[in-house]
N, CA, C and O of each residue as an XYZ file, in Angstrom:
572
protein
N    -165.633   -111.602   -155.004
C    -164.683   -112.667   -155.292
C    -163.627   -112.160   -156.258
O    -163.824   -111.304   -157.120
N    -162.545   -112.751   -156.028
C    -161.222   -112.429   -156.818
C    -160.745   -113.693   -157.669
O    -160.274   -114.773   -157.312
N    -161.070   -113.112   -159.046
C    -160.605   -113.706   -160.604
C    -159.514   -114.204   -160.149
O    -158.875   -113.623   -159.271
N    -159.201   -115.155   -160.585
C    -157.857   -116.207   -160.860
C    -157.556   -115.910   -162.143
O    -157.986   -116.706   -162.978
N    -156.854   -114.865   -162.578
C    -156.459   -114.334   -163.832
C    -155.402   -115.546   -164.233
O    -155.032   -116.437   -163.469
N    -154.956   -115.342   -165.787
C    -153.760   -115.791   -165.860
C    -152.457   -115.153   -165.686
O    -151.318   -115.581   -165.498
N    -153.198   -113.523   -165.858
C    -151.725   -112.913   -164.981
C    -151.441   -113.521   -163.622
O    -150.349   -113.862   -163.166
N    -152.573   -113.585   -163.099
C    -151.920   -114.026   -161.557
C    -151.868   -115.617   -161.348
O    -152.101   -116.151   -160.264
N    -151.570   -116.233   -162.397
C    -151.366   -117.668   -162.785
C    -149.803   -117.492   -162.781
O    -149.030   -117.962   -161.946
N    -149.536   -116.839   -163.710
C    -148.183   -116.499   -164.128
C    -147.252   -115.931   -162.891
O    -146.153   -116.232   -162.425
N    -147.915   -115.292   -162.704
C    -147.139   -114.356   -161.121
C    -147.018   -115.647   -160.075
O    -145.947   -115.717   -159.471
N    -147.830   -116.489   -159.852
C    -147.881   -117.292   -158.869
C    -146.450   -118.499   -159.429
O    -145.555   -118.937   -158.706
N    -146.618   -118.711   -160.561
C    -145.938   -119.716   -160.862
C    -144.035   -119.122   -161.272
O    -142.981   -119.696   -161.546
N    -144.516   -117.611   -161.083
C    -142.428   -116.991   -161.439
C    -142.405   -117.058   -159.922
O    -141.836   -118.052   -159.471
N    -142.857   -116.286   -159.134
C    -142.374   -116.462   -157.771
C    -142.296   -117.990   -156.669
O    -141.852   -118.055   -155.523
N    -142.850   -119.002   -157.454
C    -142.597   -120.633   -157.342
C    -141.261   -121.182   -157.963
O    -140.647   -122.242   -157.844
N    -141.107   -120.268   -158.525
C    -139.915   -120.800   -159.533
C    -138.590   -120.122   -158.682
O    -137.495   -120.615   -158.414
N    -139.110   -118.915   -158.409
C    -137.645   -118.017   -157.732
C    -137.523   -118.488   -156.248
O    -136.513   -118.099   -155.660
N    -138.442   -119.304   -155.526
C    -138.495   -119.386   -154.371
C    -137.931   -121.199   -154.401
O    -137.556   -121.641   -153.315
N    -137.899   -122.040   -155.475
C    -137.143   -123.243   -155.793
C    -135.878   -122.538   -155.839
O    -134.958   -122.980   -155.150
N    -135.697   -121.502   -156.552
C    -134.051   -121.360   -157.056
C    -133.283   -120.881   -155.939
O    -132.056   -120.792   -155.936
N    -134.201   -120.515   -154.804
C    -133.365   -119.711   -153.205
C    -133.696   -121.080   -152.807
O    -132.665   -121.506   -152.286
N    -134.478   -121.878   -152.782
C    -134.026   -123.080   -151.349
C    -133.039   -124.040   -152.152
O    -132.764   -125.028   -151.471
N    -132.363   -124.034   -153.532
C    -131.797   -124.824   -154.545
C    -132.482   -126.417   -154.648
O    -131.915   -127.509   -154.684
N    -133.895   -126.073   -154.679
C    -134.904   -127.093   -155.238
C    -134.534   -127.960   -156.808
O    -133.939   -127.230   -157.601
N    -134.700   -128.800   -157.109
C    -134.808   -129.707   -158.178
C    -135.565   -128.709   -158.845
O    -135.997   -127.635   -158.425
N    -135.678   -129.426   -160.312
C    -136.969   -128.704   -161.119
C    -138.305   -128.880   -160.799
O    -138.694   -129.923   -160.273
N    -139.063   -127.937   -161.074
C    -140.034   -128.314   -160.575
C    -141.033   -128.086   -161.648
O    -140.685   -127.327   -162.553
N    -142.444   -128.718   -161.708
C    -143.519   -128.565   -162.128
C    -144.773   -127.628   -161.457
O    -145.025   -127.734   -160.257
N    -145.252   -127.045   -162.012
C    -146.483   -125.659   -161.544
C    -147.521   -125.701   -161.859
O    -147.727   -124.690   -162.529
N    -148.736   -126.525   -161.766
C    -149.961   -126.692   -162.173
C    -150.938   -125.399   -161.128
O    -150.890   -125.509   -159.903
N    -151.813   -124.181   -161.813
C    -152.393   -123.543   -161.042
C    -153.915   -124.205   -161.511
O    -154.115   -124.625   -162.651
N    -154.765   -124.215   -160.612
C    -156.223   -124.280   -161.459
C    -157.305   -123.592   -160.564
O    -157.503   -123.900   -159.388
N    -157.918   -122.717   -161.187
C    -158.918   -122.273   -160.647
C    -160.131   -123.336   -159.669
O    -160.188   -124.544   -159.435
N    -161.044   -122.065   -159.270
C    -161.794   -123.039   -157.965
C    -162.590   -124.260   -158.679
O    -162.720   -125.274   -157.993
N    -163.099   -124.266   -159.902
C    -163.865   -125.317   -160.291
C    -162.933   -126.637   -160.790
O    -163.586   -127.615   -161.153
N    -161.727   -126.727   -160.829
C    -160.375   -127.294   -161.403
C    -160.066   -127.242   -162.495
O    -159.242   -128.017   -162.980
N    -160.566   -126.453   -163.050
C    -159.858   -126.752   -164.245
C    -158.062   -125.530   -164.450
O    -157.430   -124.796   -163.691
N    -157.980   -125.814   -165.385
C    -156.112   -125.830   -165.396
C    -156.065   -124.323   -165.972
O    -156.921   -124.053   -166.815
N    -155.214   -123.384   -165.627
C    -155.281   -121.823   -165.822
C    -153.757   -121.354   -166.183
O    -153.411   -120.249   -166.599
N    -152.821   -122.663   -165.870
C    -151.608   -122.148   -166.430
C    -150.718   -123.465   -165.880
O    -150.774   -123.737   -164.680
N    -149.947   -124.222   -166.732
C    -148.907   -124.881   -166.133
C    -147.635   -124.487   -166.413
O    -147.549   -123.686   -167.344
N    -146.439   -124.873   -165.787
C    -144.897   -124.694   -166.388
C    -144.130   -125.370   -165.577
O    -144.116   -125.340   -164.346
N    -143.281   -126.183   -166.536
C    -142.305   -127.151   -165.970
C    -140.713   -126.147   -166.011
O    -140.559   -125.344   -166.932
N    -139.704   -126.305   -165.004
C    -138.513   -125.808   -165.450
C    -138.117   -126.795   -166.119
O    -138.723   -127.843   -165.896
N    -136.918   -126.838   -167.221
C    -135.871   -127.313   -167.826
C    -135.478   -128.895   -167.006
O    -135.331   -128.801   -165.787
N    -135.387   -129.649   -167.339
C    -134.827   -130.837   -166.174
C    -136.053   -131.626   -165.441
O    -135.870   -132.663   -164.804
N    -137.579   -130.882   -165.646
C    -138.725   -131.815   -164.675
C    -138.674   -133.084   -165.274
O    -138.073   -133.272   -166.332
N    -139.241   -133.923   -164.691
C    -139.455   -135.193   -165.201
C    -140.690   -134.775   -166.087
O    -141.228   -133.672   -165.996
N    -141.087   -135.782   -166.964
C    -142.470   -135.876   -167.318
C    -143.931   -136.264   -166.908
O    -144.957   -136.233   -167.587
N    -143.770   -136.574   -165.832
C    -145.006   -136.534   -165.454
C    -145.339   -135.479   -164.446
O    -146.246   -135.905   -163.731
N    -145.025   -134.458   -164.157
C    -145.126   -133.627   -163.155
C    -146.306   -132.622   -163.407
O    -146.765   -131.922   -162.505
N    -146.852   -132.600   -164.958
C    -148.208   -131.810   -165.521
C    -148.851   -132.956   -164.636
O    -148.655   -132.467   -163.523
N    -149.342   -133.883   -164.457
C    -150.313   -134.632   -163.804
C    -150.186   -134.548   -162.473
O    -151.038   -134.151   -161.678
N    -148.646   -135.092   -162.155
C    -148.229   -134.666   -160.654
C    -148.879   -133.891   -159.911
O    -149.848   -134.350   -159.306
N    -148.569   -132.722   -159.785
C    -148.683   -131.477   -160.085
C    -150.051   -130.543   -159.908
O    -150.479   -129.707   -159.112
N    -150.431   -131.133   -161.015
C    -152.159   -130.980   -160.937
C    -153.121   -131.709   -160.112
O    -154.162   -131.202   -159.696
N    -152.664   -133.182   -159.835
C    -152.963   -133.713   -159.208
C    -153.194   -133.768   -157.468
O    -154.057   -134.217   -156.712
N    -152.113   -133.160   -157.351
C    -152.397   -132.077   -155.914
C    -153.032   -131.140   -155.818
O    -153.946   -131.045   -154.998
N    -152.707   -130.248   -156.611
C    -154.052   -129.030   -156.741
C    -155.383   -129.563   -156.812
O    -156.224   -129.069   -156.061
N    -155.720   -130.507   -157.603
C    -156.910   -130.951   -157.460
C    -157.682   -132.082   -156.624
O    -158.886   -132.328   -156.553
N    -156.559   -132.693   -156.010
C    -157.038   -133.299   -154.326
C    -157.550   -132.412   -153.611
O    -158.553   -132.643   -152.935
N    -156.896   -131.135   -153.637
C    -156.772   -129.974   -152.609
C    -158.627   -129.548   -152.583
O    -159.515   -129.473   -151.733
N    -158.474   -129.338   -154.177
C    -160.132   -128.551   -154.522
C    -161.053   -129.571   -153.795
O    -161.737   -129.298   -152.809
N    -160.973   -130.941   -154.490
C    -161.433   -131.926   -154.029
C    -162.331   -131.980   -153.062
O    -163.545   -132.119   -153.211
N    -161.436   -131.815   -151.547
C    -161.530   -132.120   -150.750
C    -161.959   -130.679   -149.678
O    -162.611   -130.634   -148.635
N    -161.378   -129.771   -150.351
C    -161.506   -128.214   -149.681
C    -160.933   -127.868   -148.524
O    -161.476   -127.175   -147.663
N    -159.212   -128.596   -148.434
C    -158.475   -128.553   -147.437
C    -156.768   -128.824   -148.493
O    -156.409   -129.530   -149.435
N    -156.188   -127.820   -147.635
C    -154.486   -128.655   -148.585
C    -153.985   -129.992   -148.188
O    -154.116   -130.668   -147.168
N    -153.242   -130.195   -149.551
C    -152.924   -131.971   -149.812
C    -152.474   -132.058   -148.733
O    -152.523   -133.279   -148.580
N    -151.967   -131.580   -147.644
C    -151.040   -131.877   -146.562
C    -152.341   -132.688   -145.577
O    -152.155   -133.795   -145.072
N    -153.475   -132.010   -145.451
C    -154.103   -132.885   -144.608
C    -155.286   -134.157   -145.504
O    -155.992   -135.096   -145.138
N    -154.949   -133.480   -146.826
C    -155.274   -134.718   -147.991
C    -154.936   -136.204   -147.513
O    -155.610   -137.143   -147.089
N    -153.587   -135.987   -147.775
C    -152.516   -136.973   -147.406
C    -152.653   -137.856   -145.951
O    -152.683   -139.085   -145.894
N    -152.726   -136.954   -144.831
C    -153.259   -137.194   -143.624
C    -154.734   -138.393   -143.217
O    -154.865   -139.234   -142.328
N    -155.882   -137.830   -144.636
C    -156.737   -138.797   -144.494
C    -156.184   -140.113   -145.346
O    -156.437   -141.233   -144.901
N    -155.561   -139.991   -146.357
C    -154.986   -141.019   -147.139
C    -154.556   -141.894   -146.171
O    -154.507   -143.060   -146.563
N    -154.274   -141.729   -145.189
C    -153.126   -142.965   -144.209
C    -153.915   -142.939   -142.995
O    -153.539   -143.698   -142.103
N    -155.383   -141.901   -142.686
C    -155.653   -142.463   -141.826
C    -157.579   -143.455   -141.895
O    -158.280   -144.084   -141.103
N    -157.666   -142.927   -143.646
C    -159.242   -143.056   -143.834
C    -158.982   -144.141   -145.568
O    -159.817   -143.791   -146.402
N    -158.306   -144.934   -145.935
C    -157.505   -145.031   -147.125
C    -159.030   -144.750   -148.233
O    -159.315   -144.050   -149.204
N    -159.608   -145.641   -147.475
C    -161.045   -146.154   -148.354
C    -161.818   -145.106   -148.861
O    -162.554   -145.169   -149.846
N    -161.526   -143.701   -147.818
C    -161.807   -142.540   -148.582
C    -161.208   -141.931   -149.524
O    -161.854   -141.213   -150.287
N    -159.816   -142.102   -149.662
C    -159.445   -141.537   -150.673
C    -159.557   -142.426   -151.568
O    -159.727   -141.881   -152.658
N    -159.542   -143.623   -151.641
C    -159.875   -144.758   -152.562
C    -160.979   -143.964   -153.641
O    -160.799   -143.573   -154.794
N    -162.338   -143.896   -152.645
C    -163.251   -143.788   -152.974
C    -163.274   -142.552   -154.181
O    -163.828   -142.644   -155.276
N    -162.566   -141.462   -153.692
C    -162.331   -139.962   -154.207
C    -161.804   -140.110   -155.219
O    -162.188   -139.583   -156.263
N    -160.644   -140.987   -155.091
C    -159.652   -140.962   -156.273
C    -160.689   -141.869   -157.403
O    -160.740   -141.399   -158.539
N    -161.635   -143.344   -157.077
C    -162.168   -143.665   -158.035
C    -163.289   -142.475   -159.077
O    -163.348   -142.532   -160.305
N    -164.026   -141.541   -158.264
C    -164.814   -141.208   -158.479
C    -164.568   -139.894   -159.622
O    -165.247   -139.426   -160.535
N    -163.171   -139.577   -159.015
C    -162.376   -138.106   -159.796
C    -161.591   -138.803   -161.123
O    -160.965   -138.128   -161.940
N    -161.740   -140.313   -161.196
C    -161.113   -140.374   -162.116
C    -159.487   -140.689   -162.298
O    -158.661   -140.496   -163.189
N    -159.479   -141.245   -161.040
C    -157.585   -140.941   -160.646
C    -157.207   -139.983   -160.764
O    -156.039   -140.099   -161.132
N    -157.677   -138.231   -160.613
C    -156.956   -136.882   -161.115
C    -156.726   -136.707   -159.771
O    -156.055   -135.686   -159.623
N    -157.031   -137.354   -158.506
C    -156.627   -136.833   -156.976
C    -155.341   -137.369   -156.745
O    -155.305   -138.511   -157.201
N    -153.948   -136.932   -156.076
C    -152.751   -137.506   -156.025
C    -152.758   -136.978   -154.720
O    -152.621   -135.757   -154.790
N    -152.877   -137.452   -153.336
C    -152.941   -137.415   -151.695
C    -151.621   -137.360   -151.456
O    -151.018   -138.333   -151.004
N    -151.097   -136.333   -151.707
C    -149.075   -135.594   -151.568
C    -149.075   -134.866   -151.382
O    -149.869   -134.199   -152.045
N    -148.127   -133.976   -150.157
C    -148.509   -132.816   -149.915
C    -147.682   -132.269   -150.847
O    -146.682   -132.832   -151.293
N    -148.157   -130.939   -151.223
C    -148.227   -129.939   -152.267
C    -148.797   -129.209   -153.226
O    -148.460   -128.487   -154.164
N    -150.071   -129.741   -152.545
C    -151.198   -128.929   -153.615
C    -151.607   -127.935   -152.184
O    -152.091   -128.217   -151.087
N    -151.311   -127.117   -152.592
C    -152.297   -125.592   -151.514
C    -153.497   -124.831   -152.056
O    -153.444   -124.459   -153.228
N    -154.292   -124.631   -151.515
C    -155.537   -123.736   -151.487
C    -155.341   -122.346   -151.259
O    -154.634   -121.921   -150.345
N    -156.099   -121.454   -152.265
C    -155.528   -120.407   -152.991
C    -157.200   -119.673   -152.746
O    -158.179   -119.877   -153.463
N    -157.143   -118.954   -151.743
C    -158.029   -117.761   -150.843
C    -157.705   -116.533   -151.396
O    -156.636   -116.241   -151.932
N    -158.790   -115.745   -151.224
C    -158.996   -114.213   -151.667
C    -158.810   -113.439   -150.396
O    -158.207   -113.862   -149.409
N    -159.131   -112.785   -150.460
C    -159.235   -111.495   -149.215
C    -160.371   -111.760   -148.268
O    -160.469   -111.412   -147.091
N    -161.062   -112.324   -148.881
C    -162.688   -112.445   -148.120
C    -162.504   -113.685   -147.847
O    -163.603   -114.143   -147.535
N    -161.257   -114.931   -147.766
C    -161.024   -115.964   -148.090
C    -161.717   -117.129   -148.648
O    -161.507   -118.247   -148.178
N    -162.651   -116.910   -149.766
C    -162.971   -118.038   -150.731
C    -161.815   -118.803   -151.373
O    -160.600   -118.744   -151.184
N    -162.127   -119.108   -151.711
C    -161.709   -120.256   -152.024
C    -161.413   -120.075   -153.759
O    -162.417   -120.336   -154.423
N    -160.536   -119.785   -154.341
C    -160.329   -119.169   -155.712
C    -160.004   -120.409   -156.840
O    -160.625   -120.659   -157.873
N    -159.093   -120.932   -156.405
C    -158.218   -122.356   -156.658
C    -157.401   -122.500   -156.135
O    -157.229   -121.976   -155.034
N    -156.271   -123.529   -156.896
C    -155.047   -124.349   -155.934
C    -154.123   -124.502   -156.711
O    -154.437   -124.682   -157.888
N    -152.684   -124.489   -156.352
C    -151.405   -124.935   -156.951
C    -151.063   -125.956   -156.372
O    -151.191   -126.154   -155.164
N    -150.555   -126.766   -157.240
C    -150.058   -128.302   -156.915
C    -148.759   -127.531   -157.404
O    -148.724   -126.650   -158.263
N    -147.254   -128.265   -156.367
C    -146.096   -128.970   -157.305
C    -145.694   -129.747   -156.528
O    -145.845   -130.092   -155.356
N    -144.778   -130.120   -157.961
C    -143.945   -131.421   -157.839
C    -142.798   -131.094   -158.380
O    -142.779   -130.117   -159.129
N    -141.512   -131.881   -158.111
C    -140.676   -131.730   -158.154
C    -139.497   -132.140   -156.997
O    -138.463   -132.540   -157.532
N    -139.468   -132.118   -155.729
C    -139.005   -131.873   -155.115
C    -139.227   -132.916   -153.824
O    -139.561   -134.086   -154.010
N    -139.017   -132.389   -152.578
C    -139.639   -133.101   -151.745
C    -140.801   -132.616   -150.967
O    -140.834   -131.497   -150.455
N    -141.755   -133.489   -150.892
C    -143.159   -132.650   -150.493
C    -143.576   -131.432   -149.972
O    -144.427   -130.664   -150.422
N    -142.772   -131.318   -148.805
C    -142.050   -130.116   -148.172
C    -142.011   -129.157   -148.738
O    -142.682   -128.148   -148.519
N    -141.073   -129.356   -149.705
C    -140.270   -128.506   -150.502
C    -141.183   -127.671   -151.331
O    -141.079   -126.452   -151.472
N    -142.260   -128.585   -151.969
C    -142.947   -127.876   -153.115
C    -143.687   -127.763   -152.386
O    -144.695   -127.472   -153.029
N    -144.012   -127.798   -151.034
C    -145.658   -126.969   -150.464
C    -144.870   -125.845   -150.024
O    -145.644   -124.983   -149.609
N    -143.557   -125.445   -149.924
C    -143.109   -124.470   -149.304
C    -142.978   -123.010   -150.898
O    -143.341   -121.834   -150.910
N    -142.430   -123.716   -151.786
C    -142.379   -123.172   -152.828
C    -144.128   -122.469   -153.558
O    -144.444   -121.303   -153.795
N    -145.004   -123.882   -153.743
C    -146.370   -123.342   -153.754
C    -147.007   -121.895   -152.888
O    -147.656   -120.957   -153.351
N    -146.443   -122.195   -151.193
C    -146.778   -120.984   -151.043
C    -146.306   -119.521   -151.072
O    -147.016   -118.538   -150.860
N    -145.051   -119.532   -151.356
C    -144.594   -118.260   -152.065
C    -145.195   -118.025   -152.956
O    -145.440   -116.827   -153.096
N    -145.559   -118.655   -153.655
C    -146.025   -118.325   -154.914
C    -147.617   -117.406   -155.075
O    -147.941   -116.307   -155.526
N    -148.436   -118.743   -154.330
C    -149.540   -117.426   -154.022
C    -149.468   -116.162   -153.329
O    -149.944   -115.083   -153.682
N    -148.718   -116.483   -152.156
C    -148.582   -115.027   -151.375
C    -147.617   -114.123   -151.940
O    -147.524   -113.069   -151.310
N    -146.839   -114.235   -152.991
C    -146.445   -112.993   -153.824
C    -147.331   -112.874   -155.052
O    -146.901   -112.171   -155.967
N    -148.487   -113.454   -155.193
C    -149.295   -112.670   -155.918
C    -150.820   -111.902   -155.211
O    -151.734   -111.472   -155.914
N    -150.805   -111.871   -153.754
C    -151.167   -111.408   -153.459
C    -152.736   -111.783   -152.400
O    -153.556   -111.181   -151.707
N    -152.356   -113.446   -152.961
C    -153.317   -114.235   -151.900
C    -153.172   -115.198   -150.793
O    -152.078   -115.535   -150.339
N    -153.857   -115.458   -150.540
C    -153.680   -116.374   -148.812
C    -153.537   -117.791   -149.544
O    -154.179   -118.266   -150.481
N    -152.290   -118.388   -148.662
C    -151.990   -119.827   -148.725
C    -152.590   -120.705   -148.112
O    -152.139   -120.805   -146.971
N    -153.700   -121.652   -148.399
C    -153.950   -122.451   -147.403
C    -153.637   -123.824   -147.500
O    -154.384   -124.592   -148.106
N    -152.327   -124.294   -146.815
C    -151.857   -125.641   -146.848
C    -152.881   -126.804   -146.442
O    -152.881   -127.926   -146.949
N    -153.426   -126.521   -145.819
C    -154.789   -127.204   -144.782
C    -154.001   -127.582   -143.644
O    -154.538   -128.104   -142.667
């Protein structure tokens, strides 16, 4: 298995940042968290709103959650509500069913952790999220 360093917290979250500044994305927020969820590095650009540390994280950690990306998170949200109801009561409200939290695979593809952002339009930050892992050197899994 492959460490979720904070170097490669950091790496994940500059090449999220450079890959907002080529599609001319809003600011955005960068929550990474390793496989158990907890939080390994955040960073807002200049201009995020304030809630985008929760935002943010909050996708990443639907993602863990559930062990699929927010994109098909979201998918059960509108087609199962009562499940995510259920998830979101149980996590505490820390699950946010938006796509943009991606699942963050090794080589052997475990399952390492996940980047949530926000910022943007859902799209946008699942597109940005996955630059980010795959220029540090791991597999994106949107679900």
């Amino acid at each position: 298995m492959t460490a979720l360093t904070l170097e490669k917290a950091k790496h994940i979250i500059d090449a999220a940042f450079a890959k907002g500044a080529e599609l001319k994305l809003k600011p955005l927020g960068v929550s990474v968290l390793d496989a158990g969820a907890h939080l390994v590095a955040f960073q807002r650009q200049d201009g995020a709103s304030f809630l985008r540390p929760q935002m943010s994280a909050g996708k990443a950690y639907g993602a863990l959650a559930i062990g699929m990306g927010s994109r098909r998170v979201e998918a059960f949200a509108k087609e199962r509500p009562h499940l995510i109801a259920g998830i979101s009561d149980v996590s505490g409200g820390r699950v946010l069913p938006v796509v943009g939290g991606v699942l963050i695979r090794d080589k052997a593809g475990a399952v390492i952790g996940a980047v949530g952002i926000s910022g943007d339009t859902s799209d946008n930050d699942e597109a940005a999220a996955i630059a980010g892992i795959e220029a540090a050197g791991f597999t994106a899994d949107p679900g």
